[in-house]
MIDRENRO-219826 format. One record per atom (N, C-alpha, C, O): atom name; x, y, z; residue in one letter. Coordinates in nm, 4 decimals. Atoms other than C-alpha are relative to their C-alpha. Last residue first. Layout:
<rs>
finu;u;v;w;balum
CA;X;Y;Z;A
...
</rs>
This chain:
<rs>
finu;u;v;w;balum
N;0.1187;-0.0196;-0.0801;X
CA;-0.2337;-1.7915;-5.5976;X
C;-0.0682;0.1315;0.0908;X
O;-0.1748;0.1165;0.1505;X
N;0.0544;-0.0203;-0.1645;X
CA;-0.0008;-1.7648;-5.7859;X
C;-0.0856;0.0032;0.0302;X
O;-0.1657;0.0733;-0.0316;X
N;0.0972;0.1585;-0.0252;X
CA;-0.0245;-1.8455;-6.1757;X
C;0.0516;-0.0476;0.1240;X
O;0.0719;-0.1674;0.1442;X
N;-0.0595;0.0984;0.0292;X
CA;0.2331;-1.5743;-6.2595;X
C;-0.0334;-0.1442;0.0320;X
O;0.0324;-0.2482;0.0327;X
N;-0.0240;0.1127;-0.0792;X
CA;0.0667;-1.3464;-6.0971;X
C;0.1093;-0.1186;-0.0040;X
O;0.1715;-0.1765;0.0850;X
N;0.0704;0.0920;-0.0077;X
CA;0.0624;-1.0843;-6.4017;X
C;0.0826;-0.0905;0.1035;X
O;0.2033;-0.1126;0.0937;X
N;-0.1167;0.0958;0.0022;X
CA;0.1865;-0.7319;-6.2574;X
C;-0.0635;-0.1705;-0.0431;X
O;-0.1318;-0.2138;0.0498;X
N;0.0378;0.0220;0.1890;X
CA;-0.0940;-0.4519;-6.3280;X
C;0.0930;-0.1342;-0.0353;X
O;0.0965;-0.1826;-0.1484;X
N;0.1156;0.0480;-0.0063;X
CA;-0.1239;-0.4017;-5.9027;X
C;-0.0748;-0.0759;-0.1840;X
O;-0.1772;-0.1294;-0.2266;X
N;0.0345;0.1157;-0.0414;X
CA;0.2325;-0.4861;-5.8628;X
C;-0.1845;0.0177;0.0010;X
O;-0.2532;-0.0747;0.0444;X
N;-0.0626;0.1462;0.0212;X
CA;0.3578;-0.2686;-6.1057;X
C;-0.0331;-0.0910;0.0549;X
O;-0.0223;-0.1955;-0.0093;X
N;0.0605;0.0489;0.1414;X
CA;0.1261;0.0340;-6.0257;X
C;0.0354;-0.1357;-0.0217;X
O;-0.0466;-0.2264;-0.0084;X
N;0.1458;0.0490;0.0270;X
CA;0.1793;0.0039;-5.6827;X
C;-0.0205;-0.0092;-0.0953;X
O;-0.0789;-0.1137;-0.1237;X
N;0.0054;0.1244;-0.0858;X
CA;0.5581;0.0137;-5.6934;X
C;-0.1345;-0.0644;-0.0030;X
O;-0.1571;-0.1815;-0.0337;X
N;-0.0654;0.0981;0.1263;X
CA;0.5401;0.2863;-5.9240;X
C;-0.0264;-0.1102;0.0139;X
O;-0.0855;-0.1809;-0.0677;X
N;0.1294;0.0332;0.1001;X
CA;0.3418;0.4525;-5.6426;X
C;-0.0027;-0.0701;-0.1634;X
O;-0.0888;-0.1040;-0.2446;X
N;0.0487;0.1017;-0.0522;X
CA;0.6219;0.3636;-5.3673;X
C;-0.1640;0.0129;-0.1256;X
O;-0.2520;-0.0713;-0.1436;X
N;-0.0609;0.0929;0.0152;X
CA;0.8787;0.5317;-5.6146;X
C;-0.1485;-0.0969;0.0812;X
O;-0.1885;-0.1950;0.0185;X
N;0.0151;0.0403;0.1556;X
CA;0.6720;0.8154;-5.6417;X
C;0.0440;-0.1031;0.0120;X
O;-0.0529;-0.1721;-0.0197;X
N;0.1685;-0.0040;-0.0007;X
CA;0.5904;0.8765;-5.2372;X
C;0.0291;-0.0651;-0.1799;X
O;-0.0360;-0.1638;-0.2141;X
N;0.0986;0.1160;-0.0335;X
CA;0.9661;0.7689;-5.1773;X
C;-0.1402;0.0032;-0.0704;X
O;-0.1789;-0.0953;-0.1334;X
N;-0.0794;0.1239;0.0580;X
CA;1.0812;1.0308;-5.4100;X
C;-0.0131;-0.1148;0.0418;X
O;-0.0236;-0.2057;-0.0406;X
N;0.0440;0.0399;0.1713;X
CA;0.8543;1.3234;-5.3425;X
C;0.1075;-0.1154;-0.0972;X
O;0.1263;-0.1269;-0.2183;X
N;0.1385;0.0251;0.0026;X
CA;0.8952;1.2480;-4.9587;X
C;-0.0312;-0.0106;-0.1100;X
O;-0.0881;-0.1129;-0.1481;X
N;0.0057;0.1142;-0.0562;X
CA;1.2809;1.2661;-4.9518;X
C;-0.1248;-0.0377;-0.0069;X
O;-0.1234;-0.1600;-0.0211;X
N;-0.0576;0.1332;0.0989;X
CA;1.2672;1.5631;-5.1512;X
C;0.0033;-0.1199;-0.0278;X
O;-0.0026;-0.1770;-0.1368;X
N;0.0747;0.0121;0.1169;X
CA;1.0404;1.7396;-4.9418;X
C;0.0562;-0.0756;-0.1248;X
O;-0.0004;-0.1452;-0.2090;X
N;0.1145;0.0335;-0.0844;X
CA;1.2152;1.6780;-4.5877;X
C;-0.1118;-0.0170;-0.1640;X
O;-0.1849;-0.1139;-0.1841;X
N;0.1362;-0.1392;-0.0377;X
CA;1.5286;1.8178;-4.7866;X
C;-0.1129;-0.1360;0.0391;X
O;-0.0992;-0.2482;-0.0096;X
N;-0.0734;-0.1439;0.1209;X
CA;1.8312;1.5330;-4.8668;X
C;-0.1138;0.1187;0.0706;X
O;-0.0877;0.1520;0.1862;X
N;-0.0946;-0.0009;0.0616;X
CA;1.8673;1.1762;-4.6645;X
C;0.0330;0.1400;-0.0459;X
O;0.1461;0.1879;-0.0543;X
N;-0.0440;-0.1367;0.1180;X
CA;1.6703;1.1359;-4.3961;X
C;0.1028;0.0074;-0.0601;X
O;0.2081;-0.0119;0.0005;X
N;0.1165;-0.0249;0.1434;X
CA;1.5410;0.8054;-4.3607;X
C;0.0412;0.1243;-0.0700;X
O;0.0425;0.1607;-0.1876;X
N;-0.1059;0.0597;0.1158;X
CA;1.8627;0.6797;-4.1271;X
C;-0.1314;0.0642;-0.1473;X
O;-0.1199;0.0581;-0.2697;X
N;-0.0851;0.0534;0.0167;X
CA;1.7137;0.8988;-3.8432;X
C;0.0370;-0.0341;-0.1244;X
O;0.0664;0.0580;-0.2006;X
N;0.0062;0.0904;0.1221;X
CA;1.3437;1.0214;-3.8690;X
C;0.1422;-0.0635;-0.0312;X
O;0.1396;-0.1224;-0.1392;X
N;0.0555;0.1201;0.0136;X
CA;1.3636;1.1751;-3.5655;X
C;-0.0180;-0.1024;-0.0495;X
O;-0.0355;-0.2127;0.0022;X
N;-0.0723;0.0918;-0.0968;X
CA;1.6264;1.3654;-3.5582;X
C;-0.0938;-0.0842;0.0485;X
O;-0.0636;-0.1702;0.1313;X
N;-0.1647;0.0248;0.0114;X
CA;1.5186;1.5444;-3.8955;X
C;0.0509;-0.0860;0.1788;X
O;0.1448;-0.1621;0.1556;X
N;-0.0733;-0.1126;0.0013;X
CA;1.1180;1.5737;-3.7597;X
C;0.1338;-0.0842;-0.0277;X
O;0.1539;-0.1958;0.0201;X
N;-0.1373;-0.0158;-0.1150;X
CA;0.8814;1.2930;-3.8276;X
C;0.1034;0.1158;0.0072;X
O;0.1144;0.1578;-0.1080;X
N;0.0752;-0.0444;-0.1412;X
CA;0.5988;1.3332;-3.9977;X
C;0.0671;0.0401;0.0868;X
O;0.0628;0.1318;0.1687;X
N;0.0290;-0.1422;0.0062;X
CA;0.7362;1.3756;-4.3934;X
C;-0.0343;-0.0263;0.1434;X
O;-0.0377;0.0929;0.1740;X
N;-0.0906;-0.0880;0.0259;X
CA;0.9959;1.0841;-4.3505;X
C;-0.1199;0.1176;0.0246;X
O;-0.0942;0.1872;0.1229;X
N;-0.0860;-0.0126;-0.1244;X
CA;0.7304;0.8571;-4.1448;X
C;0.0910;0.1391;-0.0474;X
O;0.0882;0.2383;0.0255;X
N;0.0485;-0.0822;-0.0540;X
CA;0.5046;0.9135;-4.4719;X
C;0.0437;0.0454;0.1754;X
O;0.0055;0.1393;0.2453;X
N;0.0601;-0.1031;0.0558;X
CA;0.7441;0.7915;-4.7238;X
C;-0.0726;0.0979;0.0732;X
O;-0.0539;0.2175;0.0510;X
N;-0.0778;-0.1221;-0.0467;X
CA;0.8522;0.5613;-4.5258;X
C;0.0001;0.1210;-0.0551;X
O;0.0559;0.2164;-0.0009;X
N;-0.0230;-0.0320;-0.1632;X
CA;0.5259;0.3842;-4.4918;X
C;0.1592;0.0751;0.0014;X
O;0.1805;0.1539;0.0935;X
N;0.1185;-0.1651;0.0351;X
CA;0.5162;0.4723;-4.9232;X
C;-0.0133;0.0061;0.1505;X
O;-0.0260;0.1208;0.1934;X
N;-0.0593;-0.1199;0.0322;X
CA;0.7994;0.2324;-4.9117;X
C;-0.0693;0.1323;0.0069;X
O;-0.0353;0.2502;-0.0020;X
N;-0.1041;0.0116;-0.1087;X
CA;0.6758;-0.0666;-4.6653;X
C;0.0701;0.1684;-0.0911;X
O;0.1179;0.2579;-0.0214;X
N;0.0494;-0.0759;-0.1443;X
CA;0.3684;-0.0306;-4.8780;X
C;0.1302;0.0265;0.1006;X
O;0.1224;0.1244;0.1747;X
N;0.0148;-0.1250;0.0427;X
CA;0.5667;-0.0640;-5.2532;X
C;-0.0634;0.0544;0.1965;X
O;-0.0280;0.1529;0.2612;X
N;-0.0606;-0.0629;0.0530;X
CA;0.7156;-0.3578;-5.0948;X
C;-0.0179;0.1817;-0.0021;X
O;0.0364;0.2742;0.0583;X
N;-0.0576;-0.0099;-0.1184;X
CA;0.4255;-0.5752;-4.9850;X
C;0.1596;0.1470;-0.0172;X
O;0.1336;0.2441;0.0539;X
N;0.1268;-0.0414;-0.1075;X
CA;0.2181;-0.5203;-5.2760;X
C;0.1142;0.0534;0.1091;X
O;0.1548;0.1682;0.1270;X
N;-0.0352;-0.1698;0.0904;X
CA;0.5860;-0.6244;-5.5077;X
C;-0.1557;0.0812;0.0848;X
O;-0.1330;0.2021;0.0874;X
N;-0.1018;-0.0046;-0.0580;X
CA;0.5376;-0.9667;-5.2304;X
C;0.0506;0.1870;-0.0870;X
O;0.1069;0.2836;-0.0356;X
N;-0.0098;-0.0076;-0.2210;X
CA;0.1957;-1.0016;-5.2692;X
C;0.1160;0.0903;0.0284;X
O;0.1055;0.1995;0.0842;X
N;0.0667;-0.1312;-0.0192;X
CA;0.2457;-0.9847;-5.6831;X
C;-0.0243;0.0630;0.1711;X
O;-0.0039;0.1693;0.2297;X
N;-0.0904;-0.1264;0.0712;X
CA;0.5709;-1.2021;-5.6928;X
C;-0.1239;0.0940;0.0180;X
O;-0.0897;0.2004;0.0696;X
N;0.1481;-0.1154;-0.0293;X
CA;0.3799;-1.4472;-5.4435;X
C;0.0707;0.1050;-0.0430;X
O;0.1084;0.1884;0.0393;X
N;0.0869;-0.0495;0.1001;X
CA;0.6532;-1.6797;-5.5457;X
C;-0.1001;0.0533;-0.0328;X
O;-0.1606;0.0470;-0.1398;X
N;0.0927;0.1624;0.0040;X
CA;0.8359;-1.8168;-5.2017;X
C;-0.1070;-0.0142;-0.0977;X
O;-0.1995;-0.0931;-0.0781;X
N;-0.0819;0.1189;0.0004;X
CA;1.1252;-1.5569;-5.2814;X
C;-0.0866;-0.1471;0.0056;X
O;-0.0614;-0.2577;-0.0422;X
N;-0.0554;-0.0009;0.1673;X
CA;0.8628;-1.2742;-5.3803;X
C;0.0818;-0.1188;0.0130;X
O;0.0547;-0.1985;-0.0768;X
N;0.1309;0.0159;0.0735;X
CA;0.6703;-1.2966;-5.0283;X
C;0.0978;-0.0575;-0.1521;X
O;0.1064;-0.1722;-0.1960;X
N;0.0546;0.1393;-0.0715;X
CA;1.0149;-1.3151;-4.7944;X
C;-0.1234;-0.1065;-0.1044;X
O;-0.1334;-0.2277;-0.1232;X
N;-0.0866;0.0972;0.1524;X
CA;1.1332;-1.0323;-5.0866;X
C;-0.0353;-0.0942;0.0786;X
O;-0.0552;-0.1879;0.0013;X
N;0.0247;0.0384;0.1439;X
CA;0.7957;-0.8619;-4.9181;X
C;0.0980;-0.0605;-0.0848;X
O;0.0702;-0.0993;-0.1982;X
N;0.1043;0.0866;-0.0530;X
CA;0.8446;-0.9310;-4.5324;X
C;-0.0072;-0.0347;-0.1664;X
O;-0.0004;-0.1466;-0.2171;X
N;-0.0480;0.1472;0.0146;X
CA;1.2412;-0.8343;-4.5928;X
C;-0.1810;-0.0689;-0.0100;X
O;-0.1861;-0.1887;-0.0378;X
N;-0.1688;0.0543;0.1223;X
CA;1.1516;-0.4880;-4.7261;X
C;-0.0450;-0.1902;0.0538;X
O;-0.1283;-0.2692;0.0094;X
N;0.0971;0.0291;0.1095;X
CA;0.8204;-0.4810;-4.4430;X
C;0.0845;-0.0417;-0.1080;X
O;0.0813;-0.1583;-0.1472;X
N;0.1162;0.1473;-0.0462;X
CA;1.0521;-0.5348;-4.1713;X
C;-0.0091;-0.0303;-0.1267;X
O;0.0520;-0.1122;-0.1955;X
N;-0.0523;0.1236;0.0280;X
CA;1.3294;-0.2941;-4.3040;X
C;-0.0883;-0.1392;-0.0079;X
O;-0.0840;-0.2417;-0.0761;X
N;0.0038;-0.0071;0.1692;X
CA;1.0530;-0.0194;-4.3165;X
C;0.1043;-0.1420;-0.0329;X
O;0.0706;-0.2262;-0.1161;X
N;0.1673;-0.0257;0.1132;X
CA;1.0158;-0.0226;-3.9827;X
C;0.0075;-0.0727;-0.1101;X
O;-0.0205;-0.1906;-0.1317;X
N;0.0348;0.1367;0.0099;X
CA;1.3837;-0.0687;-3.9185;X
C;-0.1326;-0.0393;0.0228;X
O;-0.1590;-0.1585;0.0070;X
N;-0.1099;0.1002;0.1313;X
CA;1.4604;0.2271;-4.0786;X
C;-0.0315;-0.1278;0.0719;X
O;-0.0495;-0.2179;-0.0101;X
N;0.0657;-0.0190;0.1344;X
CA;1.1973;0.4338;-3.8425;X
C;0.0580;-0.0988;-0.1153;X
O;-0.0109;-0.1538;-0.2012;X
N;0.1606;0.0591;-0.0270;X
CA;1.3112;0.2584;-3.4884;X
C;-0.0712;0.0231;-0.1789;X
O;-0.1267;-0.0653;-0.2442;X
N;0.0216;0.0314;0.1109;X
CA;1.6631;0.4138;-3.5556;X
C;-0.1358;-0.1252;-0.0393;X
O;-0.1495;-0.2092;-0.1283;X
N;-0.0132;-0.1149;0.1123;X
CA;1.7106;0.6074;-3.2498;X
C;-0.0302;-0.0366;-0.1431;X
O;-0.0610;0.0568;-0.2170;X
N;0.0791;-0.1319;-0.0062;X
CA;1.5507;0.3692;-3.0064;X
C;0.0332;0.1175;-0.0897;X
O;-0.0526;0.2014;-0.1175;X
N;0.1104;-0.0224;0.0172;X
CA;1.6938;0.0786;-3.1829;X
C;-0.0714;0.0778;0.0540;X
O;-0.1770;0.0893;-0.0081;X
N;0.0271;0.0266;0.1695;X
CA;2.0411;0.1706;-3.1793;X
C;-0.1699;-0.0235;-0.0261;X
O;-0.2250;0.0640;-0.0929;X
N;-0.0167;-0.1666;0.0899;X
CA;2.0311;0.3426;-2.8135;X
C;-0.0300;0.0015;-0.1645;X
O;-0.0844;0.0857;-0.2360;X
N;0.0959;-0.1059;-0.0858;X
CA;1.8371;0.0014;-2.6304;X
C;0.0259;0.1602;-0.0934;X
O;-0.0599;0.2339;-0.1420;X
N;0.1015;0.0915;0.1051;X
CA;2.1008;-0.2515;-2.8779;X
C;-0.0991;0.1131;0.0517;X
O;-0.1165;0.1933;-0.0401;X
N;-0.0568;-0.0171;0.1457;X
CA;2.4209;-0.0207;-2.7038;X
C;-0.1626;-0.0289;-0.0953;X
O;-0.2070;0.0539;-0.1749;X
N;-0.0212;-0.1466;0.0298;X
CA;2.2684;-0.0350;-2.3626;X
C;0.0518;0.0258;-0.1664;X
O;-0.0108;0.1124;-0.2274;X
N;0.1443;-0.0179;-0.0349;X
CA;2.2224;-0.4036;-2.3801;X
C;-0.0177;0.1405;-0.0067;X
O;-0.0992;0.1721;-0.0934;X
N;0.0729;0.0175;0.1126;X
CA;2.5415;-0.4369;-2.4952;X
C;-0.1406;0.0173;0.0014;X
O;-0.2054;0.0335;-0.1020;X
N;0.0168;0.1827;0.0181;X
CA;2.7086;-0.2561;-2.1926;X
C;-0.1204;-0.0593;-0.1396;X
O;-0.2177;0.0087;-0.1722;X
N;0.1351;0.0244;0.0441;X
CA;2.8469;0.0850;-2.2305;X
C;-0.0197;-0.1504;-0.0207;X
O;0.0421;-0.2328;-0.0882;X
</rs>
């Protein structure tokens, strides 16, 4: 198998996790240059997008997302990414812009 074949099988099977990786690095990208509310924004969406990839997608689709039951995995992203919103929508700026 040549590397090109290798990089072609990893990202066609795991297309959903690195989704969600984007957004991860887009928002500590946000939080590291001090857009702590942007960047906790950015975050909670990249989690509540796997949140709704996990429920659409079927078990061999959804690759590295599934972890436990199809409903488990959904009522634990979906809360975690609405925590996420709360906190960054009640979060003070910190005199960001």
């Amino acid at each position: 198998m040549t590397p090109r074949d290798f990089a072609r099988k990893v990202f066609a099977g795991q297309w959903p996790i690195l989704t969600v990786g984007l957004f991860l690095l887009a928002g500590l990208g946000l939080v590291v240059a001090g857009y702590w509310r942007r960047g906790a924004l950015v975050l909670a969406i990249g989690v509540g997008v796997a949140a709704a990839m996990r429920l659409a997608l079927s078990d061999d689709r959804a690759g590295l997302l599934v972890v436990r039951s199809r409903a488990i995995d959904f009522a634990t992203t979906a809360t975690v990414s609405a925590a996420m919103l709360y906190i960054a929508w009640t979060i003070d700026p910190l005199g960001t812009s």
